[in-house]
N, C-alpha and C positions, 0 to 999 in steps of 0.2 A: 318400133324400137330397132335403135343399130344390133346387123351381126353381132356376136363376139367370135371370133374366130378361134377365142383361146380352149370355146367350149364344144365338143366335138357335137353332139347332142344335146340340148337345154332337158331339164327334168322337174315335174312340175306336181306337184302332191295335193293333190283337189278335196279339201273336204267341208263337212258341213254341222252336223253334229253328232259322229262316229264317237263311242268313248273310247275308242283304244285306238281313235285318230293321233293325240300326242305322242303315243307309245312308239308305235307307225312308221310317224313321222321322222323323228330320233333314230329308229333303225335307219331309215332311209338316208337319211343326213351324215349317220357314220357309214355307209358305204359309199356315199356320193356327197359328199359336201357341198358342192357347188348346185345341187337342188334349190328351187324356189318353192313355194306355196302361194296356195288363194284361198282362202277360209271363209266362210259364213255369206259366197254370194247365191241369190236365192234366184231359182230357175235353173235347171242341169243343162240349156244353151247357153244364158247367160256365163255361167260359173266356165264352162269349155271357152267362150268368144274372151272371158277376161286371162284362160293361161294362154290363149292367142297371140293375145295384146303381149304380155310380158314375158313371149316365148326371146330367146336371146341366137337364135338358131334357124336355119329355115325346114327344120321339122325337128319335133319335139314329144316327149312321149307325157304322158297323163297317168299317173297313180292316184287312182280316190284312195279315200281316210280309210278305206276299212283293210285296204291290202297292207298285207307282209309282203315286202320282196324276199324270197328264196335267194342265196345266198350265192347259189351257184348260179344265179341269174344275172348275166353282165348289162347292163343298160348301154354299156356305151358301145355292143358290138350290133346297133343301129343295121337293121338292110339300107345298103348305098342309095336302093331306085325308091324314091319316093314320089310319086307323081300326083299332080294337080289334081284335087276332089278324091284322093283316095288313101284310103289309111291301114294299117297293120295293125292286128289287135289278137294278144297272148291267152294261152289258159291259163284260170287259175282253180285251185282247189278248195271247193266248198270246203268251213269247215264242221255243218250239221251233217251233211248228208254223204259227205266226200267224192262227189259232182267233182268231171272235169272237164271243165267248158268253157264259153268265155264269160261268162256270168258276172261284170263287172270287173271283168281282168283289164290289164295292162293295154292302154292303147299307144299308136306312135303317128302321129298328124304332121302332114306337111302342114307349114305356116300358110293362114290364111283361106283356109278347107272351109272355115264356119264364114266366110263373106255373101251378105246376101241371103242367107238362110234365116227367116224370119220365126219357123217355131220349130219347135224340137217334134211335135207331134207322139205318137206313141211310146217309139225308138227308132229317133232320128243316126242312130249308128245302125242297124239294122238296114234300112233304106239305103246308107251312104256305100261307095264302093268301096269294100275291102277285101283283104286278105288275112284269113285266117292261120297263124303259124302254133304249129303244135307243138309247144314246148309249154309247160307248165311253170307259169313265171313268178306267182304270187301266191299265196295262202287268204280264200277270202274269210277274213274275220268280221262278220257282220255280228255273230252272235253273244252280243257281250252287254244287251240286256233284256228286256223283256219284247219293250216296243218294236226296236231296230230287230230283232230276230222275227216277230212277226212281220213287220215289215216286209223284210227281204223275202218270205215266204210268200205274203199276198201279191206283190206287186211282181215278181216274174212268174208265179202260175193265174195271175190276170191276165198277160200277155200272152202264155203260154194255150189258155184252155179258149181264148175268145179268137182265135188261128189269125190275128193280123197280121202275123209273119208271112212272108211267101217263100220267105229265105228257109227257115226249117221245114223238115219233110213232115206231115202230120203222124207217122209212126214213131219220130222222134220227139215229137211233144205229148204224144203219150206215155211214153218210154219217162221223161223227164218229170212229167206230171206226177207221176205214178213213184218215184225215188221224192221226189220234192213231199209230196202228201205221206208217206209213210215211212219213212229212213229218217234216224238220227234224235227221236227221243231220249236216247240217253245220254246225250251231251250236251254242256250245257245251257240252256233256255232252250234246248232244242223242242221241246214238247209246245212253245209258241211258236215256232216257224213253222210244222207241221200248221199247227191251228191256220194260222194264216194261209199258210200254202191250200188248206181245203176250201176255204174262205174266199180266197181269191180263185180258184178254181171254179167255184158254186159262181162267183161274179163274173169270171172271165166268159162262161159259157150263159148265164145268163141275158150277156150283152154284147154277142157275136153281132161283129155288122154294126155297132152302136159307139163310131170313134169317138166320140164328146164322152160317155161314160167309162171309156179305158184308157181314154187318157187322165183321167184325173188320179191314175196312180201316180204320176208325178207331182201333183199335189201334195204337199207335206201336212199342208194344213189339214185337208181335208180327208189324210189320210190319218194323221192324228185324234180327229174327230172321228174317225170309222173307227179307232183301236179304242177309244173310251165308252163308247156304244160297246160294242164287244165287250168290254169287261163288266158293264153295267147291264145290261138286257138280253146278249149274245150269246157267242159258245164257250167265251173266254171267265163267264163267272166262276169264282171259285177256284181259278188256276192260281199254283202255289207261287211265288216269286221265284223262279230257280229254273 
């Protein structure tokens, strides 16, 4: 796609099936108008190579459906040095457990980062070089219904408990483990994202060393079918809707 030059930054709002992706989305759109979206492409490489493709910019940042941007958060004060194969990525604030991490926060990609990369594998952002900027840029709203709160719980203490990172320190992913599994019950669905979060910790450590079974937390499907087992045979029977 040609430059635009008129746009300092491109900005690109990734989602899939977040409910409070339109809400999101709207905010973002009245702080940034000139924002684009990609909706409903299936694979988290894929859905990254298509804001690539329709980035207007030669680097451009990524908002998934579940983040608020913070208000006092300027997108278009972009760091200048962006270089080849390496990306910048913001904290945001859980909002179960109020984590502040990069946990699905804000990222900022030179154009053309995903060329050649054929699988996302566990977390292919994890692997990729970055830089970590401490400033809390979004509010993660993942918890806004039953499934996507557990979700979000199982599928980063999967990562967390089964140590595929080399990037985190393992006192750190106890540390995280440990807030993720037992904080934030009383907000709301939080008492599913805990479940999940122990869930996926029981799985993440069950299948240390076992990439083919930690990677299918990006599975949607097949994480769908993990959370209906749970509600039917699991730990999840009898959990109230809320």
């Amino acid at each position: 796609m040609k430059i635009d030059k008129k746009i300092k930054v491109d900005i690109i709002f990734l989602s899939y099936d977040e409910p409070l992706a339109e809400e999101n989305w709207q905010h973002l759109k009245k702080l940034f108008p000139y924002a684009q979206r990609v909706h409903g492409v299936k694979g988290i490489l894929n859905a990254h190579k298509k804001c690539d493709d329709i980035a207007r910019t030669d680097k451009f940042y990524v908002v998934d459906g579940d983040q608020y941007i913070l208000e006092n958060f300027d997108l278009n004060s972009a760091p200048t040095e962006v270089l080849k194969g390496f990306y910048y990525m913001w904290m945001t604030r859980n909002s179960i457990n109020d984590l502040e991490y990069p946990n699905g926060g804000v990222k900022l990609f030179p154009k053309g980062i995903f060329d050649g990369i054929q699988e996302y594998g566990v977390d292919l952002f994890v692997k990729l070089p970055h830089k970590l900027v401490n400033q809390v840029a979004s509010l993660n709203r993942f918890n806004a219904s039953p499934f996507c709160s557990w979700r979000a719980g199982f599928r980063e203490c999967v990562q967390l408990a089964s140590r595929h990172s080399d990037v985190i320190r393992r006192k750190t992913e106890v540390y995280l483990l440990n807030i993720w599994c037992n904080k934030g019950n009383n907000r709301p669905f939080g008492k599913w994202c805990v479940k999940g979060a122990r869930a996926g910790r029981r799985y993440g450590m069950e299948n240390i060393g076992n990439k083919k079974a930690v990677e299918l937390i990006n599975n949607y499907d097949w994480l769908s079918e993990r959370f209906n087992y749970e509600l039917k045979e699991g730990c999840l029977r009898g959990m109230r809707n809320e």
